[in-house]
C-alpha positions in Angstrom: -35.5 -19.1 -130.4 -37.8 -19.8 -128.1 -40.7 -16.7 -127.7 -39.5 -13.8 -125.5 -41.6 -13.4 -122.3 -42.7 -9.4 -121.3 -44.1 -8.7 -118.0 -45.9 -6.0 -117.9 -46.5 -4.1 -114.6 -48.5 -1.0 -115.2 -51.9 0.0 -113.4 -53.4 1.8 -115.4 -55.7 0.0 -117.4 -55.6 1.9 -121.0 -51.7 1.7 -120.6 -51.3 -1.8 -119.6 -54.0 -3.4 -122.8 -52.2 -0.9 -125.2 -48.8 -2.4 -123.8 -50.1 -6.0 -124.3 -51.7 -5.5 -127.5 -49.0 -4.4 -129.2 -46.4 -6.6 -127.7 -48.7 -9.5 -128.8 -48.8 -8.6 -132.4 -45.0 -8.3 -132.6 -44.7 -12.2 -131.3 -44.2 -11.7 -127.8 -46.2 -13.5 -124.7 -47.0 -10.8 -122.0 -48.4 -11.5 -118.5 -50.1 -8.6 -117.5 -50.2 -7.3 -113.8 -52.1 -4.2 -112.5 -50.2 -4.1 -109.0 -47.0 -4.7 -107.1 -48.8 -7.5 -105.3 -49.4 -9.8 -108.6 -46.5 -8.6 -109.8 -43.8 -9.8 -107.4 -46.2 -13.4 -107.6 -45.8 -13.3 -111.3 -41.5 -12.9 -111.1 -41.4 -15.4 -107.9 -43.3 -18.5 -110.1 -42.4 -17.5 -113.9 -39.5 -17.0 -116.1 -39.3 -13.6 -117.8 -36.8 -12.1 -120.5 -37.9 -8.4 -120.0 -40.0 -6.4 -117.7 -41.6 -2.8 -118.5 -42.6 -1.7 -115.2 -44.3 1.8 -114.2 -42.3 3.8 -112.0 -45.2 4.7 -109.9 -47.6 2.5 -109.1 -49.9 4.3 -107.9 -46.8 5.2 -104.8 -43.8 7.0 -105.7 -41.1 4.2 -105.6 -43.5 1.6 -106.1 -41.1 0.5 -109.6 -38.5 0.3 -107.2 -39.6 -2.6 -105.7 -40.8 -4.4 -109.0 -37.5 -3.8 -110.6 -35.5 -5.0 -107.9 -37.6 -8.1 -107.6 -36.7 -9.0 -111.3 -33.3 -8.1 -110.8 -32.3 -10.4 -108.1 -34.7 -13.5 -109.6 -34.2 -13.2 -112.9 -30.8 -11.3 -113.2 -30.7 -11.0 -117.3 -33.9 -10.1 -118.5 -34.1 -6.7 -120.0 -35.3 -4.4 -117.4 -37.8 -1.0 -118.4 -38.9 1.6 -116.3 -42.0 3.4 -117.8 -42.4 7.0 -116.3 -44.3 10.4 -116.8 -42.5 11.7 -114.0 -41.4 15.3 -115.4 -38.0 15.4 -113.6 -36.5 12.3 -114.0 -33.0 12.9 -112.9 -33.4 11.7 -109.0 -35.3 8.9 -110.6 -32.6 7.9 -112.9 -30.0 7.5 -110.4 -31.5 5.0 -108.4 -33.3 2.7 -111.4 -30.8 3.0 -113.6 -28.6 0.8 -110.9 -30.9 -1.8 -110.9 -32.8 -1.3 -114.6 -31.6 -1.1 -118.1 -33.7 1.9 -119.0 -35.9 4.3 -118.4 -39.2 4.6 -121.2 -40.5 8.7 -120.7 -44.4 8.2 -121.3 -46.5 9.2 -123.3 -45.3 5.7 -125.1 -44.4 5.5 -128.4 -45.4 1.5 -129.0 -43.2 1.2 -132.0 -40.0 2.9 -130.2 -40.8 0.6 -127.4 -40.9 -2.9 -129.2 -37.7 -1.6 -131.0 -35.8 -1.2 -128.1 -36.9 -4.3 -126.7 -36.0 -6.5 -129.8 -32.4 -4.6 -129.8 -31.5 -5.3 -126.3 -32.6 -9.0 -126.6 -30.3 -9.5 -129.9 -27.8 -7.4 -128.4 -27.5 -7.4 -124.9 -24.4 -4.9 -123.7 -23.0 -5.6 -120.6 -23.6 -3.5 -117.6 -21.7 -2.5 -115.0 -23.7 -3.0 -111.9 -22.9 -0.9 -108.8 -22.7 -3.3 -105.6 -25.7 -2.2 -103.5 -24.4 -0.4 -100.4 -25.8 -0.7 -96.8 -27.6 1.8 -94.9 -25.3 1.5 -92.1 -22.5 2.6 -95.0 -24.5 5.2 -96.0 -25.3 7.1 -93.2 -21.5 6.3 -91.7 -19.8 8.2 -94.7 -22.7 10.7 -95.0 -22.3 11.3 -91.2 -21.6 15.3 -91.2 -23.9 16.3 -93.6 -26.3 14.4 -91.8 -26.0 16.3 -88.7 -25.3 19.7 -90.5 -28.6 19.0 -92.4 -30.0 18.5 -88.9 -28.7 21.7 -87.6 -29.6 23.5 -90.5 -34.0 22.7 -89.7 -33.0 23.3 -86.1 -31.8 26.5 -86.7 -35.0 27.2 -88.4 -37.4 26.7 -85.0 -38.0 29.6 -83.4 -38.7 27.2 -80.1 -35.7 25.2 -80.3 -33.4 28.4 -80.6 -34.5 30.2 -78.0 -32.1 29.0 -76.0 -28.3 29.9 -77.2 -26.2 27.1 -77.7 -23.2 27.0 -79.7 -22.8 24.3 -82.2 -21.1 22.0 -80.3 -23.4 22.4 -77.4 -26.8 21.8 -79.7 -24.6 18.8 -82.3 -22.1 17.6 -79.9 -24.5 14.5 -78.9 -25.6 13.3 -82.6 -22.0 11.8 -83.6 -22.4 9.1 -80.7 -26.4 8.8 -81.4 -25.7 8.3 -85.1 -22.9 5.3 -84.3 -25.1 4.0 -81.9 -27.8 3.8 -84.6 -25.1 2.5 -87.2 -24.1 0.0 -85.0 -27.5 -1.4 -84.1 -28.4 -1.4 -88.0 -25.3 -4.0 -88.1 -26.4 -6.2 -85.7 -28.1 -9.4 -86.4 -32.1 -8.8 -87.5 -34.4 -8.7 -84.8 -32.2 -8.2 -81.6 -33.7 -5.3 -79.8 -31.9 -2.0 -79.0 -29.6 -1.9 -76.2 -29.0 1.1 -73.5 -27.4 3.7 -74.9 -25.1 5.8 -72.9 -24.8 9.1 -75.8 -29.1 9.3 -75.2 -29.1 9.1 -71.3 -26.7 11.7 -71.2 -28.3 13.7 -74.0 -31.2 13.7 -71.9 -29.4 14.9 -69.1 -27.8 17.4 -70.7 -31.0 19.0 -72.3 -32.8 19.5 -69.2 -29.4 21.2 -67.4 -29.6 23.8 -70.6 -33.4 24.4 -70.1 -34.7 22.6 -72.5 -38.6 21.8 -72.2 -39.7 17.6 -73.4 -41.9 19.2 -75.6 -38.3 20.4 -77.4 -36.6 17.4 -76.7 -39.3 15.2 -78.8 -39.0 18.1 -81.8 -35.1 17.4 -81.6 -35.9 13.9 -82.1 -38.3 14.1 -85.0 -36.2 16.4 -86.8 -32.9 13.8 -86.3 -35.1 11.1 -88.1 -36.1 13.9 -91.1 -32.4 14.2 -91.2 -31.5 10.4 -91.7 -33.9 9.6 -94.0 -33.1 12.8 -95.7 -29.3 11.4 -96.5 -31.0 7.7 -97.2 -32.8 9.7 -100.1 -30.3 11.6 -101.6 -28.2 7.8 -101.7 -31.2 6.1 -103.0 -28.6 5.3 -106.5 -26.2 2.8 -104.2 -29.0 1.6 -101.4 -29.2 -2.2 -101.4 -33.3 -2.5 -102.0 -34.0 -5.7 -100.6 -32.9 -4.5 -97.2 -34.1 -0.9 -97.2 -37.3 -1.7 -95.5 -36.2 -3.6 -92.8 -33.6 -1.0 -92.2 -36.0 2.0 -92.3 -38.0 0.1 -89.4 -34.7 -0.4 -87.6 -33.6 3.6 -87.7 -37.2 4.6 -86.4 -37.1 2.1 -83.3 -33.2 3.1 -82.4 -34.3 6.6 -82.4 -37.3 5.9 -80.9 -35.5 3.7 -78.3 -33.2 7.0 -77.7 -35.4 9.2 -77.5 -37.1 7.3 -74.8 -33.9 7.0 -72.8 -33.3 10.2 -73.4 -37.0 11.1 -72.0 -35.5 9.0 -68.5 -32.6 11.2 -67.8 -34.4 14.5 -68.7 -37.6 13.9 -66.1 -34.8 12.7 -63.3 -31.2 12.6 -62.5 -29.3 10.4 -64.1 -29.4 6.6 -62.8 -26.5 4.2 -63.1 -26.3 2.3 -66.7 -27.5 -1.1 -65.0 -30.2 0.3 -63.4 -31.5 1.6 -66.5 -31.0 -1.3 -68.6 -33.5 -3.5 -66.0 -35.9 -0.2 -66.6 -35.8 -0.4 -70.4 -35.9 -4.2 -70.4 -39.8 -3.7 -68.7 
């Protein structure tokens, strides 16, 4: 059997030689990386059969990104997250769809190498969930969405000073949030089109007495809100799209916001007219 290759991604120093030195003297051949940066170079040129990764490194989330990496490259190597994150269980959820297992630190070296050498003679089958989209996401997590929303607004003094029911201070976010689901499912790159639900939002606001200054919060709180849910659903999140989707949500809401702005500073103008404005 040919030797088993460890990649070790792990910046701090003491951690990462104590990791290599150990793995060494039990036969293995480690390749060492202190970063996210050499390590997605190391997993893009070499073959690995496991990778202990650090869960933060030094971002939260920054083990995310390794482990995914290794996961869609090299699909059967034995996968490790290394953590001395005190409350693992939001952690868990999301590695533990993409890695085999999570390793609490302080390490124990020996507990380690066993583990390793068990799940390379005996590798069990694991059921992998199929990464979900964000459009997905925030489709079936719509509601809470915008009663998560609600529930911040409902917390500014500003916002509330003027009495709306719910209807009157939600009614617009269903159609914002499918315009913003629908965009996400568009082809990459095409730029956000007019949207009707902001223009008249806009208008809306400034008929109830709304100040810009309030429409902007409203805004800002509506992107809390989203990437509130995209956090709570980190577990089924397809990875190697989330960043590219994130960028997406905040220039759709950007992009409705600013139509929004439009209709607010003067009455309303007709749809073509402001998609010639917006295309400026």
């Amino acid at each position: 059997m040919a030797t088993p290759r460890v990649l070790v991604a792990e910046d701090d120093d003491s951690v990462r030689m104590m990791l290599q030195t150990g793995l060494e003297r039990d036969g293995f051949e480690v390749v060492a990386a202190s970063n996210v940066r050499d390590a997605l170079k190391h997993i893009a040129t070499e073959s690995f059969d496991v990778l202990l990764s650090d869960l933060h490194m030094p971002l939260a989330g920054d083990g995310f990104t390794v482990v995914s990496a290794m996961r869609h490259t090299h699909a059967d190597a034995v996968t490790v997250v290394l953590s001395g994150y005190p409350a693992l269980e939001e952690a868990m959820s999301a590695i533990l769809s993409q890695a085999d297992e999570i390793f609490a630190k302080p390490i124990r070296i020996g507990a380690l190498k066993e583990l390793i050498h068990t799940r390379l003679t005996s590798p069990r089958t694991t059921r992998r969930v199929k990464p979900e989209s964000v459009a997905s996401v925030l489709e079936r997590e719509l509601e809470t969405t915008i009663q998560n929303w609600l529930d911040i607004v409902e917390q500014d003094a500003e916002l509330t000073c003027i009495s709306l029911n719910r209807n009157q201070r939600t009614g617009h976010l269903p159609k914002l949030l499918r315009d913003l689901i629908f965009r996400l499912r568009l082809d990459s790159g095409l730029a956000a089109n007019a949207s009707v639900a902001a223009r008249d939002h806009g208008e809306m606001r400034r008929q109830q007495g709304y100040t810009a200054a309030m429409v902007v919060e409203e805004s800002r709180i509506l992107q809390v809100s989203i990437f509130g849910t995209l956090q709570r659903n980190l577990h089924g999140v397809d990875f190697s799209r989330l960043l590219h989707e994130v960028v997406t949500i905040a220039d759709e809401v950007d992009s409705q916001l600013k139509q929004a702005m439009y209709s607010f500073a003067e009455p309303v103008l007709p749809l073509k007219s402001l998609t010639a404005r917006l295309a400026v």
